[in-house]
N, C-alpha and C positions, 0 to 999 in steps of 0.2 A: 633929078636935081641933086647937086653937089655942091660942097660947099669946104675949100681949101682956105685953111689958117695958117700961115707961117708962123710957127715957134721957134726958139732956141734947139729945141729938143727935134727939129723937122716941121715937117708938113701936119696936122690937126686933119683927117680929111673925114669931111661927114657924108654919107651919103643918104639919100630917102629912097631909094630902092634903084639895084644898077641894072635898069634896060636895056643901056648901051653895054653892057657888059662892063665888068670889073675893072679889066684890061684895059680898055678901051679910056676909062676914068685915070687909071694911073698913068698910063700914057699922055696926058694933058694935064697930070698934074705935075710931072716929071718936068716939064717947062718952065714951072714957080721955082719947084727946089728937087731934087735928084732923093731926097732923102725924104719919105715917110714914115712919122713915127707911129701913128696910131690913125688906124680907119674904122669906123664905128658908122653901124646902119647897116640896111640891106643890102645884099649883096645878092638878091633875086638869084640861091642854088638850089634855094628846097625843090623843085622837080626835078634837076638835074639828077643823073645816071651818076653812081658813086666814082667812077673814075673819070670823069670831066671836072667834080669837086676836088676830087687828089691833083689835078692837073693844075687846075686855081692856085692848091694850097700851095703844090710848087712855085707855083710864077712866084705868085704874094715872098713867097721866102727867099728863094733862089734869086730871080730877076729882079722884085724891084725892091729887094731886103725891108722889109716894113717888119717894121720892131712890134707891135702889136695889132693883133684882130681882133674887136670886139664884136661881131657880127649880132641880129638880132632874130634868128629864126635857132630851133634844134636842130635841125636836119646841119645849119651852117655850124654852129657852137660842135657839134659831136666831130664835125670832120676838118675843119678848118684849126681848130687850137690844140695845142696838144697835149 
């Protein structure tokens, strides 16, 4: 489940844990507003292999420029911010 708030500041996007993958969220959110400012919640990477998280952390940066990650596991917070 996810949950997009338009702000001044961009998109607000909450997530409760992302099944569908990260990607897959920012990609349907990109259809409200192109710009997210901050995503907060699970981001379901703590199993993941540390170079499939560096790959996230790129998209997140590079492709959909999202101004802030608050993610809510360690494994996310240690690899995902910087």
């Amino acid at each position: 489940m996810s949950l997009a708030i338009k702000s001044p500041q961009g998109v607000i996007l909450i997530v409760g844990c992302s099944h569908p993958g990260v990607e897959h969220i920012l990609q349907e959110t990109s259809a409200i507003d192109p710009h997210v400012h901050i995503l907060l919640g699970g981001l379901h990477q703590i199993q993941k292999p540390d170079p499939e998280v560096e790959r996230i952390a790129t998209v997140l940066h590079d492709q959909y420029k999202v101004d802030l990650v608050a993610p809510d596991t360690a494994r996310a917070s240690r690899s995902l911010l910087p």
